[in-house]
N, C-alpha and C positions, 0 to 999 in steps of 0.2 A: 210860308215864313222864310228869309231870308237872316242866314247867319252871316253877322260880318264881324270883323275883330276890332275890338275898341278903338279908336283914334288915338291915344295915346300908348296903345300900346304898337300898333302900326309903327308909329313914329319914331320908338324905341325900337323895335327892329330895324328899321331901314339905317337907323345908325351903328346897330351893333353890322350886320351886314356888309354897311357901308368898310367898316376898323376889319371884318376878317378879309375886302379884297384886297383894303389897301397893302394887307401881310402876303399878299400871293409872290411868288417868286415873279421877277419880270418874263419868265419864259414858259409862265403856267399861262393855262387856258383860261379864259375869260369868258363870265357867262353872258357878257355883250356880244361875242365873238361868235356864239352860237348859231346854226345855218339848220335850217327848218324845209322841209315842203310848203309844210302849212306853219302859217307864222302861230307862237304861241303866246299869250300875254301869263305870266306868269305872277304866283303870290308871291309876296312876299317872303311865304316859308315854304314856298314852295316853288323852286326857282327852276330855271332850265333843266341841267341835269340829273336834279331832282326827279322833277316830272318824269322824265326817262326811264329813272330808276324803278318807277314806281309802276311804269307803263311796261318793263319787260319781268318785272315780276309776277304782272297779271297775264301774262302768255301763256297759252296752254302747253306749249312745249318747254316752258320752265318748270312746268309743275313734273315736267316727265323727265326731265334731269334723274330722277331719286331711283328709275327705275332702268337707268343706261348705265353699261359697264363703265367704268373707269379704266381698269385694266385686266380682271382678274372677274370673267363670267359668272353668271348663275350660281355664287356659292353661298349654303346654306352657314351665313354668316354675319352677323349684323355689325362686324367691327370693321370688316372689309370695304372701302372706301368705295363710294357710288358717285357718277358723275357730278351729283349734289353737292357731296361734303366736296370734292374739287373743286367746283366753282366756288363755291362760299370761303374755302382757303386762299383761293388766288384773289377773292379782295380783300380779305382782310390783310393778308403779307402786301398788296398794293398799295392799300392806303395806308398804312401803317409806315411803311417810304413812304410814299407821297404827301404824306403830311407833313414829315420831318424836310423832306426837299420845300415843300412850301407849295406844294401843286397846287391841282381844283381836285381834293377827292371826291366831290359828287360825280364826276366825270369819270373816273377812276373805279368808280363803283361801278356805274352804269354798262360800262365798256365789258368789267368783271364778269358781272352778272350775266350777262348777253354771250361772251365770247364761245360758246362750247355751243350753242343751240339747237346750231347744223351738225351735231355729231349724229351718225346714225345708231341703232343695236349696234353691240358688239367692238367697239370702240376703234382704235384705230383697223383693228382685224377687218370689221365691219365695214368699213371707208374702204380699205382696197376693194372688199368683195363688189361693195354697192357702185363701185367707179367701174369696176370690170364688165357687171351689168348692163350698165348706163350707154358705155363706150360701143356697144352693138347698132345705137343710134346714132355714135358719132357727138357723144355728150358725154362733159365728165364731170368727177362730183370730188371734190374736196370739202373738208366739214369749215373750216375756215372763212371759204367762200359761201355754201350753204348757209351760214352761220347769217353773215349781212344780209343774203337773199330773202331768207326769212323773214329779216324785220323790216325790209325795203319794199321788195316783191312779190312776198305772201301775204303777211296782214297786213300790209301796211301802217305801221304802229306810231308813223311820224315823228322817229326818233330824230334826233339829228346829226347833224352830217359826220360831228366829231366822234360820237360815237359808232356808227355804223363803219367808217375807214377805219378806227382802233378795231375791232373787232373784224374786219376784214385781214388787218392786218396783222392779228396774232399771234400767226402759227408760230406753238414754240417747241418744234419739234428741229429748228435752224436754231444754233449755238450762235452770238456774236460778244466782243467782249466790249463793243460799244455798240450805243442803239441812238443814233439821232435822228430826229424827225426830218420826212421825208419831203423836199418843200416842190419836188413835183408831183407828189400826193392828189387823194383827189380835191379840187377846190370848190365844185360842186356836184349838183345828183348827176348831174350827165358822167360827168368825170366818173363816178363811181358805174353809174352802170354800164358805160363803157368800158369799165375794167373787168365788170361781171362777165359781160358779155364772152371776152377776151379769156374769161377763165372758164367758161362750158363749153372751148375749143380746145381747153387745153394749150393756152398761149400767154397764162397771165405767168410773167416772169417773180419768182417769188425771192431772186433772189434781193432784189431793192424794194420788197413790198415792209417799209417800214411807216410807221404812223406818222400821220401830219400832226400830232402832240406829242410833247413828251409825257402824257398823263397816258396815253397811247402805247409808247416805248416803254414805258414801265408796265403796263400790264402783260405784255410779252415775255418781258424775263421775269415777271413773278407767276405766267404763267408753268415755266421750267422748276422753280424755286417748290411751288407747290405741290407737282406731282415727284420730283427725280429722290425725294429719302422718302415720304408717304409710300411709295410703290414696293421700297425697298424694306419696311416694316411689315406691309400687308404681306408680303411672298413668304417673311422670314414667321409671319403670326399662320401661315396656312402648311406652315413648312416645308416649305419650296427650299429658300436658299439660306442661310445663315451670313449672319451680317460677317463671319471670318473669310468667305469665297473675296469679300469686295477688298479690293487693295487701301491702305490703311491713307489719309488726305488729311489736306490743315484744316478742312470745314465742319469734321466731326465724322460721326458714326449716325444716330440718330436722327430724326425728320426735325427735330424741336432746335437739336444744335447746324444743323444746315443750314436752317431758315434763319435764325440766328447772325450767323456769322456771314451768311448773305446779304442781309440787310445792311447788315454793319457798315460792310465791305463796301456799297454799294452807295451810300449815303456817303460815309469816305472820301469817293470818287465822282461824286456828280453835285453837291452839292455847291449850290450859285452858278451849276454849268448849265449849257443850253443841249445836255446828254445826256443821257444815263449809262453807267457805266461800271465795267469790272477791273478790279487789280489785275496785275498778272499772275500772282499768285491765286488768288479766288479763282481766277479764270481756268488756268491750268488744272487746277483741281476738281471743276465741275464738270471740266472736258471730261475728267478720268471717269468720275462717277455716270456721266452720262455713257460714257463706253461700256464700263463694266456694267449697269443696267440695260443696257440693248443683247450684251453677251448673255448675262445669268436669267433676264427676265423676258421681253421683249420680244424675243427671240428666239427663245427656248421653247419645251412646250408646257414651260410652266402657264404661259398664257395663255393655253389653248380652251378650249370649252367642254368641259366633262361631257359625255354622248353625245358631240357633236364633233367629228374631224373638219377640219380646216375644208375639204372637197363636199362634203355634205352639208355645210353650214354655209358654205359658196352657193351651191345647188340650192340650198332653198332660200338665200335671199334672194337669186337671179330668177326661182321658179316664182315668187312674191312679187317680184318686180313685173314680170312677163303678165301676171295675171291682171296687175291695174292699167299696164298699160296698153294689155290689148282691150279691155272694159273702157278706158279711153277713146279709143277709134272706133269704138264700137254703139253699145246702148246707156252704156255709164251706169248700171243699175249699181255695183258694186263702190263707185267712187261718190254717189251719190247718198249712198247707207252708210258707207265704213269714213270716209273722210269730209266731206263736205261740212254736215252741222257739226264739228270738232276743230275748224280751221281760227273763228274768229267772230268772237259774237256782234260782230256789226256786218249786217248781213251786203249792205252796200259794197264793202271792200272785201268778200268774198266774191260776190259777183265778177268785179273789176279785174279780183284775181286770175279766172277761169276767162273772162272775154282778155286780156293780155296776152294768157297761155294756151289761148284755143289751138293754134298751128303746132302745140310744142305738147304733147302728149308724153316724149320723154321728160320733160323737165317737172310735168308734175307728178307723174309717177316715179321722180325719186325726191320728192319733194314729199311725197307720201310713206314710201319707205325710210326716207333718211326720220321721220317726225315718229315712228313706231318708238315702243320702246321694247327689250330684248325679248320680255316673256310674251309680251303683245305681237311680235314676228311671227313666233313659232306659235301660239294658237290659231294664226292667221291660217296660217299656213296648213294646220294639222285640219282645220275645221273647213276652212275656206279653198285653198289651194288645192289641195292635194283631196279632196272630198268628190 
């Protein structure tokens, strides 16, 4: 049996459809615009970056979002924000702009969704460890980059191109108080995987790494938007810091009036422009917050991981990493149990994955590591590694 949808109701879609692109801003993404591997023929209600959306939410390392630090490890705490509730915050504050700017929020979503993927255990803590690892090979690992890798070069999930350069392009750990799309970006898959390339040397320049959209450049600073006062309630809810240590700002105290007055600020300033953008005031003031969060939090050792020292929790992602990757050059018994049937259930494009990365043994074993999530590390390890 074959489901199709009424002809007349078809026909009313495609003209309501038709009225919401004619509303797109002239400098929003366009789902004509969209750039594929594999070409897509799309429903009606189910359009390009729709599809996307829909295609990185059934990824097994989105399901493991819920179970990677955000900032604040292993605590026995269920208010304490998990990589999860993050990503789900940075689209909702994206499209929430990008609706009022007049963007494409499916695109905005998809970007969302996707942006964090490559982060490994242990959050940005974890990212040095696992770069330091890696770097033994003469390979390096940013979660930014790992992020695109994933959807490009591991499943190959045939997202498209807008999305995979937003999400490459993300990192919003660079403050800017403008963000405009970047028009020697990548303009096709070569272009991008010649940038990947360029970043496992340790050569991709992040300082012009900004999105060829601005649906793109918006998920960047709402990428900031979404963790810089959440992080600051979670420390203050574990009793880390008390919101009186942070210097008093015009964007409020709380996560709810930051995001707020961000938005505001931000619409403000970029609305009918081909940018997204900060006041100078907003700006100034996110700078400060962003300082004083690296001093009180970040940086402290409020972020550290209870029974775990920053040199021990080194030690055994490097001893995790050592162990797949000499089973790599080796008989593969362990990458063949622990990672393989968990990559992507179309067994074709795992295949492709592993004859790609046959010469590159570091790249999948932190391709393996970075995909863990924190408690799944250290069992690894307790049971496997160190056994």
């Amino acid at each position: 049996m074959t489901f199709t949808l009424d002809k007349k109701i078809y026909e009313k879609l495609c003209e309501d459809y038709a009225q919401k692109d004619a509303l797109l801003a002239p400098y929003a993404a366009k789902d004509s615009d969209c750039v594929r591997k594999t070409a897509y023929t799309p429903k009606i209600f189910r359009r390009q970056y729709v599809r996307d959306c829909e295609a990185i939410i059934n990824l097994p390392l989105f399901n493991r979002y819920a179970g990677k630090t955000q900032v604040f490890s292993l605590k026995d705490n269920d208010d304490i924000s998990t990589r999860a509730y993050h990503v789900q915050l940075v689209s909702r504050i994206a499209r929430t702009i990008g609706g009022a700017l007049k963007l494409n929020t499916d695109l905005i979503e998809a970007i969302a969704l996707a942006h964090d993927l490559g982060h490994c255990p242990f959050g940005h803590k974890g990212e040095k460890m696992l770069d330091k690892a890696a770097q033994k090979y003469g390979y390096r690992f940013y979660h930014h980059v790992q992020s695109a890798r994933y959807l490009t070069e591991v499943v190959g999930a045939n997202v498209s191109l807008q999305v995979a350069d937003g999400v490459l392009c993300h990192n919003g750990e660079k403050l800017a108080n403008k963000y405009m799309p970047n028009e020697s970006s990548v303009k096709t898959f070569e272009d991008l995987e010649h940038k990947l390339s360029l970043a496992y040397e340790g050569k991709l320049n992040d300082e012009n790494l900004f999105a060829s959209t601005l649906e793109g450049c918006l998920v960047r600073i709402a990428d900031v938007i979404a963790y810089i006062g959440k992080d600051r309630q979670d420390a203050a809810k574990l009793g880390y810091v008390p919101f009186e240590n942070y210097r008093e700002n015009v964007l409020g105290t709380f996560n709810h009036e930051i995001i707020s007055s961000l938005s505001v600020d931000i619409i403000n300033n970029s609305y009918g422009k081909n940018y997204i953008a900060l006041g100078n005031d907003a700006y100034e003031a996110l700078q400060g917050i962003f300082s004083d969060n690296y001093k009180e939090i970040y940086l402290s050792d409020h972020s550290a991981v209870d029974e775990y020292p920053d040199d021990k929790l080194a030690d055994i992602i490097s001893a995790v990493y050592e162990t797949f990757y000499k089973d790599l050059i080796g008989d593969r018994k362990l990458t063949d149990k622990y990672y393989r049937p968990y990559i992507y259930p179309r067994k074709e494009a795992v295949d492709e994955y592993f004859k790609r990365n046959a010469k590159y043994p570091e790249r999948v074993a932190t391709d393996i590591v970075a995909g863990m999530t924190d408690k799944y590390l250290l069992t690894f390890y307790d049971k496997i590694t160190r056994a």
